[in-house]
C-alpha positions as CSV (number, residue, x, y, z in Angstrom):
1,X,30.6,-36.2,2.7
2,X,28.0,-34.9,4.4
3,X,24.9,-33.1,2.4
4,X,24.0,-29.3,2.7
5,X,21.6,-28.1,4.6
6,X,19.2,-26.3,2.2
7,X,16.1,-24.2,2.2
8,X,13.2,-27.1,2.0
9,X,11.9,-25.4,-1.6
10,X,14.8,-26.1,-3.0
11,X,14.5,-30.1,-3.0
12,X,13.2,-32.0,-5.8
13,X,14.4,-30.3,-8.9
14,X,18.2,-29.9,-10.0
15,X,16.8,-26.6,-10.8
16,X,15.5,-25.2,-7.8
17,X,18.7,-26.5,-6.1
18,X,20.7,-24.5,-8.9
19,X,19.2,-21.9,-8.2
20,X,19.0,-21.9,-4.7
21,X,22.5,-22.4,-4.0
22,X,23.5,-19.8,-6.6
23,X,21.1,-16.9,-6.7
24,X,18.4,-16.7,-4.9
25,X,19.0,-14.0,-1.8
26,X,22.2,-12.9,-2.9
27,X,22.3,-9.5,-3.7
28,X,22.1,-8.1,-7.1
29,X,23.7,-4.6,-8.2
30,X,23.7,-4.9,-12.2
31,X,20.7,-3.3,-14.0
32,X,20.6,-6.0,-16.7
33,X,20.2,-8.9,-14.0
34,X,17.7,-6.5,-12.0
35,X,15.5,-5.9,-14.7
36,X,16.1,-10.2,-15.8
37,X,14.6,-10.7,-12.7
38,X,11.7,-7.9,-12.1
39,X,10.4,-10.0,-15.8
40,X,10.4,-13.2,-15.3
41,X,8.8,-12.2,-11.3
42,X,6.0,-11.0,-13.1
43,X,5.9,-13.3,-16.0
44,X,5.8,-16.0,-12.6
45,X,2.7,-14.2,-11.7
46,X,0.1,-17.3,-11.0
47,X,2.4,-19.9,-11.9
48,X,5.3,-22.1,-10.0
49,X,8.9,-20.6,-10.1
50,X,10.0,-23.7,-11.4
51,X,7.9,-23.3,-14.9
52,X,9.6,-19.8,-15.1
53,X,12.9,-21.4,-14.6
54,X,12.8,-24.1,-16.9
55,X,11.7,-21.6,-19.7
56,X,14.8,-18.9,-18.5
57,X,17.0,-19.4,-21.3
58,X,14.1,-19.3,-23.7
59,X,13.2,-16.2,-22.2
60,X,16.6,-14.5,-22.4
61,X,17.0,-15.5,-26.4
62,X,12.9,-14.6,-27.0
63,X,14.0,-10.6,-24.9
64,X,17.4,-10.0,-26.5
65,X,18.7,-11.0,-23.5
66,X,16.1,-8.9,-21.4
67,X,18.1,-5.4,-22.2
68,X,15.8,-3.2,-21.0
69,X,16.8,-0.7,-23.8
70,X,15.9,-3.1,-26.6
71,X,13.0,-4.6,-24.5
72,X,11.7,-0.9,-24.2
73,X,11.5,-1.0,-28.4
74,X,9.5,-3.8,-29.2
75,X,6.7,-2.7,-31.4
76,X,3.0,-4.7,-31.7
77,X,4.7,-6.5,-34.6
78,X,7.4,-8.1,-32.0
79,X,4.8,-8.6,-29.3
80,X,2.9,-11.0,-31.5
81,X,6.0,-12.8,-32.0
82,X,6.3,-13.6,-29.0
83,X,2.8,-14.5,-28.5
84,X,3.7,-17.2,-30.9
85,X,7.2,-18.5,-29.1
86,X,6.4,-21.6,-27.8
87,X,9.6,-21.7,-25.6
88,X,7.9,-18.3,-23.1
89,X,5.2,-17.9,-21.4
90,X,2.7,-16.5,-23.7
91,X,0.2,-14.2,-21.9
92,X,0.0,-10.7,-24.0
93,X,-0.8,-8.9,-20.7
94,X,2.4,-10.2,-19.0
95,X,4.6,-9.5,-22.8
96,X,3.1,-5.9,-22.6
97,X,3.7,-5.5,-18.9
98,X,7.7,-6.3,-20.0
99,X,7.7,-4.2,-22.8
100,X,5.9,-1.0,-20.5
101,X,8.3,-1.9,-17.7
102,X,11.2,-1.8,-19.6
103,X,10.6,2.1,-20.5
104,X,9.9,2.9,-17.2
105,X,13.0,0.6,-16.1
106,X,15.0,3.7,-18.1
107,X,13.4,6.3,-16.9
108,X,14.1,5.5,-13.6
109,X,17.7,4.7,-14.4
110,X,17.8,8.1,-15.5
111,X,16.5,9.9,-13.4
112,X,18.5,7.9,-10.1
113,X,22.0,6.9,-12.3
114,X,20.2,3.0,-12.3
115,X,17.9,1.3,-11.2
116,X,20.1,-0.2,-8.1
117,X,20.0,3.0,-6.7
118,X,17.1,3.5,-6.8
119,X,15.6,0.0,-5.6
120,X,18.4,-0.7,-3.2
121,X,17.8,2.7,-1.5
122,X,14.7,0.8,0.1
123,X,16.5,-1.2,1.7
124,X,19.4,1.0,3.0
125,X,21.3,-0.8,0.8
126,X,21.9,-3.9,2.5
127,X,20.0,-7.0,3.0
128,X,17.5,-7.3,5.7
129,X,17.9,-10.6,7.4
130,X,14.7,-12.7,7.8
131,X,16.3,-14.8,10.2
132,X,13.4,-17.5,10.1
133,X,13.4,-20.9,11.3
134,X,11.5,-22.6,9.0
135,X,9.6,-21.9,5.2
136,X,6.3,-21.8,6.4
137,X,7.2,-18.3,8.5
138,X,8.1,-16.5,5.3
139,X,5.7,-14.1,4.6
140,X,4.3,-13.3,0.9
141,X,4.0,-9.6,1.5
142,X,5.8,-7.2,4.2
143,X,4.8,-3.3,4.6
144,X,8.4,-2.8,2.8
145,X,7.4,-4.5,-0.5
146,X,3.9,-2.7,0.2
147,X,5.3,0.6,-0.3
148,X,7.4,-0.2,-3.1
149,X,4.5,-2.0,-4.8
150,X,2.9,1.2,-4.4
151,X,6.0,3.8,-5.6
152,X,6.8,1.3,-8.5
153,X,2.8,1.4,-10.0
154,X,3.2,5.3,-9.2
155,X,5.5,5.0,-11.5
156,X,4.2,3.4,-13.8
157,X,5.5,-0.2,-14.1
158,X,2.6,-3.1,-13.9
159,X,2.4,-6.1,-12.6
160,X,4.1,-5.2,-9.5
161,X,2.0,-6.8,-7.1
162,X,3.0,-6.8,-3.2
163,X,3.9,-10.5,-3.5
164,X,5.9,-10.4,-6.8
165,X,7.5,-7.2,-5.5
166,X,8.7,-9.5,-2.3
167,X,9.7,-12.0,-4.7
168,X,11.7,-10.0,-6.4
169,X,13.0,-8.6,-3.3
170,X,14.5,-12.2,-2.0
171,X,15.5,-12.9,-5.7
172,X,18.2,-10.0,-6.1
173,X,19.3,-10.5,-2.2
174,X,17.3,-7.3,-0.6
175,X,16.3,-9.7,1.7
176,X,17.7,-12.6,2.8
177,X,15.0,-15.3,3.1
178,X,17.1,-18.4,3.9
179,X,16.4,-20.4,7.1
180,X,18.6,-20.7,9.6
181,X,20.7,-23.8,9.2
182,X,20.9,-23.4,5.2
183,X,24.4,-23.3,4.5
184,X,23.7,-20.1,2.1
185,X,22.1,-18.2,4.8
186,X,25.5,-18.6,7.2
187,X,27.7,-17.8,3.8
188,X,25.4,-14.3,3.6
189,X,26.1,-13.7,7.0
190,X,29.6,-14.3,7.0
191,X,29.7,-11.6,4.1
192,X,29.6,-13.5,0.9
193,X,26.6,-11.8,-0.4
194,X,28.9,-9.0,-1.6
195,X,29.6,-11.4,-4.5
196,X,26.6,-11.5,-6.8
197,X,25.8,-14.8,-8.5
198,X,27.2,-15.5,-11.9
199,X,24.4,-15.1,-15.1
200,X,23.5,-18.8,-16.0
């Protein structure tokens, strides 16, 4: 049988390949998922995906399953318990940052109906193909993740950097960042990106 053609990143770990194949760049519309993955983009600040990954499920138990409504609660009393959960990434500016984010996550949902309206709007609501031969051509930053780096800290959220705001972009599917030749990039643009990738 012969082997897929993946995304070069995704070799090495059974979790990058996971992940790859089941996630990343294919497109998102729940508001529990979006803000799952707007965290643990900013908690990857600095550090490899793969660290972020292999703590995930750690993550989900340590943020009540990153509901940004309970998220948007946690008191200093809860922050320091988390500062002392082993299983997450324990960085009291990042914790914060999720707690902060998770208020103006809500806000935002209010004021739009969700958050996917809101984000996806940037986007025209539906992917933008990178079309790119190779890895090395994907940029970090593009003037669209600019701007809504910019409009997101207007908002108030933090850590939304340029780069973790692209991150998150290819993440939920508002781009499609898969080279040409990777099987998941010809199932997007055959239309499967409709179906958003199961939690887990």
């Amino acid at each position: 049988m012969e082997e897929k053609k993946r995304c070069d990143w995704a070799g090495g770990h059974p979790e990058y390949v996971a992940y790859h194949d089941g996630e990343w760049g294919r497109p998102v519309h729940d508001d529990a998922r979006l803000f799952e993955m707007l965290t643990l983009e900013c908690m990857q600040a600095g550090l490899s995906w793969i660290t972020v990954l292999r703590k995930r499920e750690a993550f989900r138990e340590a943020f009540d399953g990153f509901d940004p409504r309970k998220v948007a609660l946690y008191d200093e009393k809860k922050i320091q318990a988390l500062m002392e959960d082993k299983g997450i990434i324990r960085n009291r500016l990042k914790i914060e940052s999720a707690v902060n984010n998770a208020r103006m996550f809500l806000e935002v949902a209010e004021r739009h109906g969700s958050f996917d309206e809101m984000i996806w709007a940037y986007a025209g609501g539906t992917p933008v193909a990178g079309r790119w031969e190779s890895v090395r051509d994907i940029p970090a930053t593009t003037p669209l993740s600019d701007r809504i780096s910019k409009d997101l800290k207007r908002m108030g959220f933090r850590f939304v950097g340029s780069t973790v705001v692209y991150s998150f972009m290819q993440a939920v599917g508002m781009v499609n960042d898969h080279v040409e030749g990777c099987f998941v990039c010809e199932e997007l643009a055959e239309g499967g990106h409709r179906l958003s990738a199961p939690r887990g």
